[in-house]
C-alpha positions, 0 to 999 in steps of 0.5 A: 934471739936469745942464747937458749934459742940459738943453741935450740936452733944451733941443735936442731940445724945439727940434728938435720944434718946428722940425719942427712947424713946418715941417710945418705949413707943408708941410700948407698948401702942398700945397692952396695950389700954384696951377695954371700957366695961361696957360704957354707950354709946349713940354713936359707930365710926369706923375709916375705913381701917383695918381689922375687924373693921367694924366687931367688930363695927357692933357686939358692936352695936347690943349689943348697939341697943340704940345707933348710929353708925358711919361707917366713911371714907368708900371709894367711890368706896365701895358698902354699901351693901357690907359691912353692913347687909340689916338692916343697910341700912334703920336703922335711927341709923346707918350713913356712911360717905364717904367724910373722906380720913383722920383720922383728916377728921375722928375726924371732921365727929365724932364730927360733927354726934355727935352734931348733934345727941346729942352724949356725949359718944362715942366708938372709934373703930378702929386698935390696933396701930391707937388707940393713935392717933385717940384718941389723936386727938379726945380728942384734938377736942373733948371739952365736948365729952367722947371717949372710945377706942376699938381697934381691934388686928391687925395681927401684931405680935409685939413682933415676928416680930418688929426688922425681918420685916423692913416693920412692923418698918417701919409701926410702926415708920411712925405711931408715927410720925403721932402720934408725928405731932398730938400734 
């Protein structure tokens, strides 16, 4: 083996590691992002597309009835009406956006509604396992805005099912390296 092949390799072995690592890490931050209580929040976003999250945004907004909310990345095939009470459909407060398919699209419309409503704080509200990302890449596009993570519990169970259920690692691994990419 020559001296090439062995630093190739040498690079590569690192490399895994590193990504290992990291990963690793994600896993055990997803379960450990504490939930933002006690916020003095103008605004409330929900990512769409798990389970419960608009639930969980709709009960932190009525105890936040000052505030705005955000419903963002509905899909356009979604009734209004099927997914929100009657008296957030004429509630100034309370804005959907059908146009995001993406969680940077998602990033883009928050900042966009926040500027125009004049919101600094805002709750992030959206799965357990895309809480990193989202606010990663919130904080990164985000300049002058303050974003309070609450993640709701997917029914992932982590510890019971990671190293069984190649489609849960699978899921996982794909959402660190978007997580990885949003850097």
């Amino acid at each position: 083996m020559t001296k090439l092949n062995k630093l190739l390799l040498a690079l590569l072995i690192l490399s895994v590691l590193i990504f290992l690592f990291g990963f690793i890490r994600y896993f055990f931050s997803i379960k450990n992002f504490e939930t933002s209580i006690n916020v003095n929040a103008q605004g409330i976003a929900v990512l769409t597309g798990g389970k419960g999250r608009i639930a969980e945004a709709i009960k932190v907004f009525r105890e936040n009835s000052l505030s705005y909310l955000l419903i963002s990345g509905v899909d356009k095939s979604v009734r209004i009406e099927d997914i929100v009470p009657e008296d957030f459909l004429t509630n100034p407060r309370v804005s959907i956006d059908k146009n995001s398919q993406t969680t940077l699209d998602n990033a883009n419309e928050i900042i966009k509604w926040s500027n125009r409503n004049s919101i600094k704080n805002i709750i992030i509200i959206t799965s357990d396992y895309h809480i990193p990302r989202s606010m990663l890449i919130l904080t990164n596009r985000g300049k002058g805005l303050a974003f309070y993570p609450h993640p709701v519990a997917s029914s992932i169970d982590f510890e019971k099912n990671l190293l069984k259920d190649t489609k849960i690692l699978k899921f996982l691994i794909e959402e660190y390296v978007k997580y990885l990419l949003s850097f």
